[in-house]
N, CA and C atoms as a LAMMPS dump frame, in Angstrom:
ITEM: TIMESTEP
0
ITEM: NUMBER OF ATOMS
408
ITEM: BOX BOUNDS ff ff ff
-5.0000000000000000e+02 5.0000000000000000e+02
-5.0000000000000000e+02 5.0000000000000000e+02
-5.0000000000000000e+02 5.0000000000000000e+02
ITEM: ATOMS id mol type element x y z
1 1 1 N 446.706 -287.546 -338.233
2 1 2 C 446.741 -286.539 -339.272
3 1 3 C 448.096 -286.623 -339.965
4 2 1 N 447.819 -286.598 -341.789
5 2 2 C 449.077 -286.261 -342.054
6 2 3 C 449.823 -285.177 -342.852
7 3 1 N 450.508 -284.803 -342.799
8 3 2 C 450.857 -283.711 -343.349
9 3 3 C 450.701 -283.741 -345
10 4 1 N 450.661 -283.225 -346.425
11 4 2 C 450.55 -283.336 -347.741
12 4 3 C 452.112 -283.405 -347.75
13 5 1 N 452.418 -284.327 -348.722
14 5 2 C 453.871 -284.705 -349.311
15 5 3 C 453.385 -284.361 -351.06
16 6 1 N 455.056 -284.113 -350.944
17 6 2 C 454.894 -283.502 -352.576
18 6 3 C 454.532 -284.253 -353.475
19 7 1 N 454.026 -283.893 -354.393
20 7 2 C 453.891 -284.91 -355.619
21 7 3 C 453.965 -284.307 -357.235
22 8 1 N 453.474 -285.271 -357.838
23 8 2 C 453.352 -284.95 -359.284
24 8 3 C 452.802 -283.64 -360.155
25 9 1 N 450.977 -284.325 -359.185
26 9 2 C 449.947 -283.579 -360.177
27 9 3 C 449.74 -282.463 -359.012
28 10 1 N 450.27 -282.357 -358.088
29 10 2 C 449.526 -280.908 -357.625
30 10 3 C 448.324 -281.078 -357.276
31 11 1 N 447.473 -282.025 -356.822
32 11 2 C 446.104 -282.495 -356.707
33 11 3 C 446.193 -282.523 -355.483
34 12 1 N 445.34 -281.854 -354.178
35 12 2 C 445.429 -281.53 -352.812
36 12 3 C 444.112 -282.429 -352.387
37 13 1 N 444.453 -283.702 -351.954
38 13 2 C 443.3 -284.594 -351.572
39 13 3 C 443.579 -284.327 -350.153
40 14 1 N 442.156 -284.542 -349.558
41 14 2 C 441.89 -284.544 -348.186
42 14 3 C 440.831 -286.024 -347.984
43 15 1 N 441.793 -286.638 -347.381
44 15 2 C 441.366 -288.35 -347.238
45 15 3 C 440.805 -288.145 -345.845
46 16 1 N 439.498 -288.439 -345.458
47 16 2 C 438.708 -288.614 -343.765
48 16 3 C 437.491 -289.85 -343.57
49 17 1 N 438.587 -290.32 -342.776
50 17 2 C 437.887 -291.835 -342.091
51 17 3 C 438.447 -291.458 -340.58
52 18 1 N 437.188 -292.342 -340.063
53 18 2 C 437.797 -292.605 -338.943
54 18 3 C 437.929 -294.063 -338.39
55 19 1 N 438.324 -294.657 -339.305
56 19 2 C 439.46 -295.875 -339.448
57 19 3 C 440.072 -295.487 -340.004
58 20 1 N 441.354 -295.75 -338.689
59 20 2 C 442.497 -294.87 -338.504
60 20 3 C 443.642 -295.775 -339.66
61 21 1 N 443.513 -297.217 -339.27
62 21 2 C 444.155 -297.538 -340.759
63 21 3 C 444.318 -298.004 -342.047
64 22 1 N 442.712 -298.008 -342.085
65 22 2 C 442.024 -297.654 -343.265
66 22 3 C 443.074 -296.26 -343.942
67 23 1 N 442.297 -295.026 -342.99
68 23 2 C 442.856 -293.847 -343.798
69 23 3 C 444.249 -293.735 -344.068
70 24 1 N 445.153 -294.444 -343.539
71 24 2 C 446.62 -294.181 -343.702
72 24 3 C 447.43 -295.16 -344.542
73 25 1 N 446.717 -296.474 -344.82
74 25 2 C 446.489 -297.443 -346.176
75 25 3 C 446.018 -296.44 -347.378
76 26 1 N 444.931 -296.034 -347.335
77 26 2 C 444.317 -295.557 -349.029
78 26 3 C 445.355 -294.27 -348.82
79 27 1 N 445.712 -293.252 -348.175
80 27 2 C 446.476 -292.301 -348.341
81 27 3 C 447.511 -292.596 -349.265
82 28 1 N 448.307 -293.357 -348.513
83 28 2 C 449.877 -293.914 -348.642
84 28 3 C 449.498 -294.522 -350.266
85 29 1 N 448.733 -295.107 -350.818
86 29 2 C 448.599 -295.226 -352
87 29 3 C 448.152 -294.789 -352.761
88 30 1 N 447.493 -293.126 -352.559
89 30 2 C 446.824 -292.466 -353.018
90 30 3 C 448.458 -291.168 -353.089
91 31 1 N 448.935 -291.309 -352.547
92 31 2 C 450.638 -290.621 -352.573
93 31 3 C 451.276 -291.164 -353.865
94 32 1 N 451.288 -292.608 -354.041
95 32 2 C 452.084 -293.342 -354.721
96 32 3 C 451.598 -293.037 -356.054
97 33 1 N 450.405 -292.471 -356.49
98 33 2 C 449.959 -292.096 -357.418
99 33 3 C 449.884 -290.808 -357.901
100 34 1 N 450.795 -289.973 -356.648
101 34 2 C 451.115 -288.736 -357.593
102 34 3 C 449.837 -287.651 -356.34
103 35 1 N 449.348 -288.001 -355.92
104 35 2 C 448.648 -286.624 -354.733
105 35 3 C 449.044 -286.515 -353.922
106 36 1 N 448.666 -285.05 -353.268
107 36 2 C 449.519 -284.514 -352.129
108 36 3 C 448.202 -284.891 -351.156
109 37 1 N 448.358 -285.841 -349.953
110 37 2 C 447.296 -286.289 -349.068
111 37 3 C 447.53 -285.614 -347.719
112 38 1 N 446.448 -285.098 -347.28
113 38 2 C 446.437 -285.176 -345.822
114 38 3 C 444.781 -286.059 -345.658
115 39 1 N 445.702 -286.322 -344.242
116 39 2 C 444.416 -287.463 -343.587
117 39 3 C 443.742 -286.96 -342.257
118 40 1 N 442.342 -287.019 -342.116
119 40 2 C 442.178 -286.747 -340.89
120 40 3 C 441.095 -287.555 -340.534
121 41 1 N 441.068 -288.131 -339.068
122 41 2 C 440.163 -289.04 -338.683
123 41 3 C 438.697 -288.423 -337.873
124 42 1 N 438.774 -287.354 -338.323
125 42 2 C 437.376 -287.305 -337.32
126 42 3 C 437.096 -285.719 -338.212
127 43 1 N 435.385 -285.471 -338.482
128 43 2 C 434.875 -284.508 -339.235
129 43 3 C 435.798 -282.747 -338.51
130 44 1 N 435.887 -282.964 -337.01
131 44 2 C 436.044 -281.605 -336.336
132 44 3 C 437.628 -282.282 -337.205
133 45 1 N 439.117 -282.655 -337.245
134 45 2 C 440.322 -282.611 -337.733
135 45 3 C 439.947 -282.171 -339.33
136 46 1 N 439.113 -282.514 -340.147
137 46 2 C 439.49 -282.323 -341.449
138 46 3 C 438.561 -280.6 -341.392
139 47 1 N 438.011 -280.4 -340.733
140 47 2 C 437.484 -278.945 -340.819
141 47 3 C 438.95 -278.103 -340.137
142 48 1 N 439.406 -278.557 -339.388
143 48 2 C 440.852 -278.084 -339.102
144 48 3 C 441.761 -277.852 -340.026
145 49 1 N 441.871 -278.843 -340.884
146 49 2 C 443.014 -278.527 -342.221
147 49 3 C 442.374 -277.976 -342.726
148 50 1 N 440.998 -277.751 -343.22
149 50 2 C 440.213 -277.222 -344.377
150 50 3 C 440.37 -275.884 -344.541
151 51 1 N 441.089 -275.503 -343.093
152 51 2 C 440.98 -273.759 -342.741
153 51 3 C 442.516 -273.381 -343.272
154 52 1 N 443.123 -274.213 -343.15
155 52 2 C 444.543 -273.792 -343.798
156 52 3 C 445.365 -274.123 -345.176
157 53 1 N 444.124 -274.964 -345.642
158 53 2 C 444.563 -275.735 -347.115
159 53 3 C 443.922 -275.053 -348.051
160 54 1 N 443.858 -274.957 -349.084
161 54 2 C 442.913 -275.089 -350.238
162 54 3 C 442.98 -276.558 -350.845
163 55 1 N 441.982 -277.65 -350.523
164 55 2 C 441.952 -278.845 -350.878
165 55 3 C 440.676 -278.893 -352.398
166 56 1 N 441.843 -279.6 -353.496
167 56 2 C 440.939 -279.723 -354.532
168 56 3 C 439.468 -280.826 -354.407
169 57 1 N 440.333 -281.774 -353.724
170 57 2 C 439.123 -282.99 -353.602
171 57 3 C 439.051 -283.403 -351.882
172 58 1 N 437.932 -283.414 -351.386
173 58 2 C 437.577 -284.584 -350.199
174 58 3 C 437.215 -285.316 -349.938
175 59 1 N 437.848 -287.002 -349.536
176 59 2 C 437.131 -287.729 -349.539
177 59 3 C 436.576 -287.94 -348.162
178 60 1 N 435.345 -288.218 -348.067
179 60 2 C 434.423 -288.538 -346.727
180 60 3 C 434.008 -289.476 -346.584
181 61 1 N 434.323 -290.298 -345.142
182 61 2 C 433.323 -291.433 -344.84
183 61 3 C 432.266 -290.877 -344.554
184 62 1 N 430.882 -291.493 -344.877
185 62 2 C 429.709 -291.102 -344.024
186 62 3 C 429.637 -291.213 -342.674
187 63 1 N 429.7 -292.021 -342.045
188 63 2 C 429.513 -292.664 -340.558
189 63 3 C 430.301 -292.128 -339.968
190 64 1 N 430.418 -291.06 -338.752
191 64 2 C 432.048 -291.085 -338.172
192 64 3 C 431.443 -290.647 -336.942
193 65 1 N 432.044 -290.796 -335.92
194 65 2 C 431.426 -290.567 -334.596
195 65 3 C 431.092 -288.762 -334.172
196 66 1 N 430.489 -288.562 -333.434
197 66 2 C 430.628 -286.811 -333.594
198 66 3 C 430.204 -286.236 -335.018
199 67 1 N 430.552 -285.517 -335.724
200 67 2 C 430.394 -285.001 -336.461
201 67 3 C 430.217 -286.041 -337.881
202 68 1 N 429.462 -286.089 -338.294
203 68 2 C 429.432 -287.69 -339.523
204 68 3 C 429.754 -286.806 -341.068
205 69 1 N 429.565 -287.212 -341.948
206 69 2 C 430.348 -287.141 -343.11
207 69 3 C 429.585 -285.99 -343.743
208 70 1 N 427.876 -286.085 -343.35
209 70 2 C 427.262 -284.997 -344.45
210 70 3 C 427.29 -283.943 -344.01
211 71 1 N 427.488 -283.495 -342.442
212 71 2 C 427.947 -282.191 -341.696
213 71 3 C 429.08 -281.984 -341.951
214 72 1 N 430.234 -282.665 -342.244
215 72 2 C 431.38 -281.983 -342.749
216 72 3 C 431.689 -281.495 -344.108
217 73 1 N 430.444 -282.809 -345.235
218 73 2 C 430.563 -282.15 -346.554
219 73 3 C 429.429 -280.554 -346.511
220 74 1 N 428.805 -280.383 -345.583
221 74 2 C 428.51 -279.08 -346.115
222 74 3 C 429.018 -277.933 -345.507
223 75 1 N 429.778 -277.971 -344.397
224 75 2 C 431.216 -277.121 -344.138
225 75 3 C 432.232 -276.818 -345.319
226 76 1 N 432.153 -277.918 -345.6
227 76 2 C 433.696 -278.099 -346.549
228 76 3 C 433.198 -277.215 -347.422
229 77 1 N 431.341 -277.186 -348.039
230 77 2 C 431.505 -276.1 -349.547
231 77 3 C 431.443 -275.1 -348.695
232 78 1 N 431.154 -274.335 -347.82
233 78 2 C 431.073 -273.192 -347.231
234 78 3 C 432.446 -272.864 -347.203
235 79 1 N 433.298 -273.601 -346.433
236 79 2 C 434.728 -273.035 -346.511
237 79 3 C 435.627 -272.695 -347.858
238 80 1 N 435.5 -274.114 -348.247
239 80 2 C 436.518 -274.328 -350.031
240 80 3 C 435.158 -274.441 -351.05
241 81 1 N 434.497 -273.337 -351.402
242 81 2 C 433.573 -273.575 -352.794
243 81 3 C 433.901 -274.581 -353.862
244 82 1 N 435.335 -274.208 -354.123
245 82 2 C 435.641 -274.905 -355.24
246 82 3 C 435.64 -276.713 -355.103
247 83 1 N 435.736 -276.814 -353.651
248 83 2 C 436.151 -278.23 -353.454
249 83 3 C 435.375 -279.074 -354.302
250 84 1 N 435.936 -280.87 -354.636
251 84 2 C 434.934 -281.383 -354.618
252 84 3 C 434.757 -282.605 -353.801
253 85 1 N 433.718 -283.17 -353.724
254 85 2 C 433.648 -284.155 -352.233
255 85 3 C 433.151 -285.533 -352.934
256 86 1 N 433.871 -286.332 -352.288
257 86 2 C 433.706 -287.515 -352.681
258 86 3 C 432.98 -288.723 -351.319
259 87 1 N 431.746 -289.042 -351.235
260 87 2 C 431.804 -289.724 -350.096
261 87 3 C 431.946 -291.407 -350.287
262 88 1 N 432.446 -291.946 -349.331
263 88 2 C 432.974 -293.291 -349.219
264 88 3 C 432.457 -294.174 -347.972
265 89 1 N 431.562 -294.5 -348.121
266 89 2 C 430.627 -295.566 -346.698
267 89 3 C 430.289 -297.015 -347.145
268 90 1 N 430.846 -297.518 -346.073
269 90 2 C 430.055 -298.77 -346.311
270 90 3 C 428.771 -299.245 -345.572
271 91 1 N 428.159 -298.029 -344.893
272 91 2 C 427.159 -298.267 -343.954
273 91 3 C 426.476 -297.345 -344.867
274 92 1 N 425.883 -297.389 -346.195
275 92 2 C 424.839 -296.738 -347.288
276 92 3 C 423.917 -297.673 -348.002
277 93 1 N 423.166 -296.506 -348.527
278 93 2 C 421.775 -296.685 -349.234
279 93 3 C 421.296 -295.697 -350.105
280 94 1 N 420.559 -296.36 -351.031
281 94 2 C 420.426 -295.422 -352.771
282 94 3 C 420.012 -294.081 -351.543
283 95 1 N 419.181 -294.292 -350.978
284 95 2 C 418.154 -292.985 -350.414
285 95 3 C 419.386 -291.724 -349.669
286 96 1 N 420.257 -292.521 -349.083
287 96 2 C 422.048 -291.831 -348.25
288 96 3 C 422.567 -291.052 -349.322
289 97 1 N 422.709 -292.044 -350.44
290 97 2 C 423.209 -291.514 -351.681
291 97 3 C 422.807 -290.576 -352.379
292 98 1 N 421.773 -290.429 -352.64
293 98 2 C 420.682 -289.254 -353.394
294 98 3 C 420.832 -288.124 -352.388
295 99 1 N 420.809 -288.508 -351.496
296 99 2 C 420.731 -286.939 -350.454
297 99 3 C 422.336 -286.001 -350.418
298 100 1 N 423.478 -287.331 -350.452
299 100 2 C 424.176 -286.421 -350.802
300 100 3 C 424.938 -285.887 -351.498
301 101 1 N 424.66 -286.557 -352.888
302 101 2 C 424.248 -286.008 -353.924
303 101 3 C 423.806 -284.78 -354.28
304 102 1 N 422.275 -284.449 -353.975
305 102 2 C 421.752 -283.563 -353.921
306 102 3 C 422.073 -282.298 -352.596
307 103 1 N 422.948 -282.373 -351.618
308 103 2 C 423.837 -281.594 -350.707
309 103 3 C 425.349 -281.237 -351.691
310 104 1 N 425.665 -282.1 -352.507
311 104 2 C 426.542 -281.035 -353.276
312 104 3 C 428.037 -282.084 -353.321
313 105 1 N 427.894 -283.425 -352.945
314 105 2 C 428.737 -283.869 -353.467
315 105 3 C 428.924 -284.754 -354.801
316 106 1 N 430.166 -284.395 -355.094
317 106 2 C 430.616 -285.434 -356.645
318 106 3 C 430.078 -285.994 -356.926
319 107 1 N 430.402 -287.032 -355.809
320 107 2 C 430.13 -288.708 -356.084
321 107 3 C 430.147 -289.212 -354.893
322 108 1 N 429.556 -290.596 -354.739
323 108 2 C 429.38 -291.669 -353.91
324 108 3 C 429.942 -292.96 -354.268
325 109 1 N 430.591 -293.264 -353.69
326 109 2 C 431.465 -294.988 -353.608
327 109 3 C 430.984 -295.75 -352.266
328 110 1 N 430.549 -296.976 -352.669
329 110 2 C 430.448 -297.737 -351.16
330 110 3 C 431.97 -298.446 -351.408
331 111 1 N 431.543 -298.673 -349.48
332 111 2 C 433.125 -299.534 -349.56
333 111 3 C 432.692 -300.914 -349.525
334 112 1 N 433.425 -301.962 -349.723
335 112 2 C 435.072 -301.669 -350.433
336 112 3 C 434.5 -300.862 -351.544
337 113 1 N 435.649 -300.351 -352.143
338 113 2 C 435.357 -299.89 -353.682
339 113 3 C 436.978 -300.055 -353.909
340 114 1 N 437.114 -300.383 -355.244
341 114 2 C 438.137 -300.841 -356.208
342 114 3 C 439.058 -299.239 -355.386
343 115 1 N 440.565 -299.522 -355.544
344 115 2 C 441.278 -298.297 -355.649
345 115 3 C 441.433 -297.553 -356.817
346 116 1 N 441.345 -297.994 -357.939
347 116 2 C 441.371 -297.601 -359.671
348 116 3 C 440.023 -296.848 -359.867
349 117 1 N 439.071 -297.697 -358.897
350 117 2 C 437.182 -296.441 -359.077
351 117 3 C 437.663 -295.261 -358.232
352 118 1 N 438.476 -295.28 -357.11
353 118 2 C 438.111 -294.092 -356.16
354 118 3 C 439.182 -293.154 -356.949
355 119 1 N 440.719 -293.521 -357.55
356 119 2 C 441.779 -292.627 -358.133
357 119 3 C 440.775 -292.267 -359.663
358 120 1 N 440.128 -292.784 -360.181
359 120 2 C 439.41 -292.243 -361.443
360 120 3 C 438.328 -291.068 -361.053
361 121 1 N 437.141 -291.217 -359.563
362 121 2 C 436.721 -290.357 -359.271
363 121 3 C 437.278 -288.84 -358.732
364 122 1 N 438.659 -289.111 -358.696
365 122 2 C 439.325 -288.161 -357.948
366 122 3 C 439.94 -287.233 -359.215
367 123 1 N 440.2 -287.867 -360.499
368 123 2 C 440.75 -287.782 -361.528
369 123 3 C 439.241 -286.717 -362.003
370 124 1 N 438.248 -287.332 -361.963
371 124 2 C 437.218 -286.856 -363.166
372 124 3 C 436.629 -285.684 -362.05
373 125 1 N 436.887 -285.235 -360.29
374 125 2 C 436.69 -284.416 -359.885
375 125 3 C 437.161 -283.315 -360.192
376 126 1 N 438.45 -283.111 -360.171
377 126 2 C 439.941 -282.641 -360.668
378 126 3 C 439.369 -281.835 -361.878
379 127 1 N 439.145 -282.536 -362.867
380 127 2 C 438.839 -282.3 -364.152
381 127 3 C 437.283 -281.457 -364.175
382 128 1 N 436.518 -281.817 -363.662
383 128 2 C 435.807 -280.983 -363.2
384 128 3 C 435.341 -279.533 -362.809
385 129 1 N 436.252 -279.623 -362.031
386 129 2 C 436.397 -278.47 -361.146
387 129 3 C 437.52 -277.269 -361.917
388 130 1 N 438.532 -278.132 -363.242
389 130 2 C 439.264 -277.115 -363.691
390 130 3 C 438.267 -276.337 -365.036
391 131 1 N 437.476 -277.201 -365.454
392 131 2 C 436.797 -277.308 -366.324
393 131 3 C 435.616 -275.82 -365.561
394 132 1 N 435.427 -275.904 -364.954
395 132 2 C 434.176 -274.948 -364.195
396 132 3 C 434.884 -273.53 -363.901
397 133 1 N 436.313 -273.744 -363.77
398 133 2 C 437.725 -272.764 -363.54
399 133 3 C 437.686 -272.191 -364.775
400 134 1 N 437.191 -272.224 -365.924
401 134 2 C 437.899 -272.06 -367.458
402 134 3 C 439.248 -272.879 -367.512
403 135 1 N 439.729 -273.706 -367.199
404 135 2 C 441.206 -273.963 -367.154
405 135 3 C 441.279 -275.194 -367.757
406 136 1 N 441.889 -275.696 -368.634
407 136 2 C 441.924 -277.29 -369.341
408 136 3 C 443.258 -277.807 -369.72
């Protein structure tokens, strides 16, 4: 787990894999671009920060041992309404995708996915969500 470091835009990402350095690779460059990251490797850790953060965006692996990605994205709207969720698997399918989709997240990226697709989805969440705020 890592703590949020300051940044630019004020954008409170919550990065969860459980590849452990996976998540601390895309973080660390997801910092360098100006967001405040915390990381957590397992669905029960990011429901842990979720209780003490207000996180604008989450990103989710699907697959994770224990608790998997679509039980934590529908915690996450129960806890943070406003959030928005981004899931990230490379173990998917259109049919994975549509479902969670239709459970209430953003967007879907398989992995790999470009770092410029996942910082643009995080960008057009952001925007989103201020947009639904009245706020522009």
């Amino acid at each position: 787990m890592t703590d949020p470091q300051p940044s630019d835009s004020g954008i409170r990402v919550l990065f969860v894999d459980d590849e452990v350095e996976f998540a601390l690779v895309v973080s660390k460059r997801l910092r360098r671009r100006g967001f405040e990251v915390s990381t957590a490797n397992s669905g029960a850790e990011a429901l842990r920060l979720a209780r003490g953060i207000e996180f604008d965006v989450a990103v989710l692996d699907l697959k994770m041992a224990g608790m998997d990605g679509l039980e934590v994205l529908r915690t996450l709207l129960i806890l943070l309404p406003q959030i928005k969720v981004i899931m990230l698997t490379g173990h998917g399918s259109s049919q994975v995708a549509s479902q969670c989709l239709e459970e209430g997240a953003f967007s879907y990226l398989n992995k790999p996915c470009e770092f410029s697709r996942l910082v643009e989805n995080i960008n057009s969440a952001v925007a989103e969500a201020l947009k639904a705020r009245g706020v522009t």
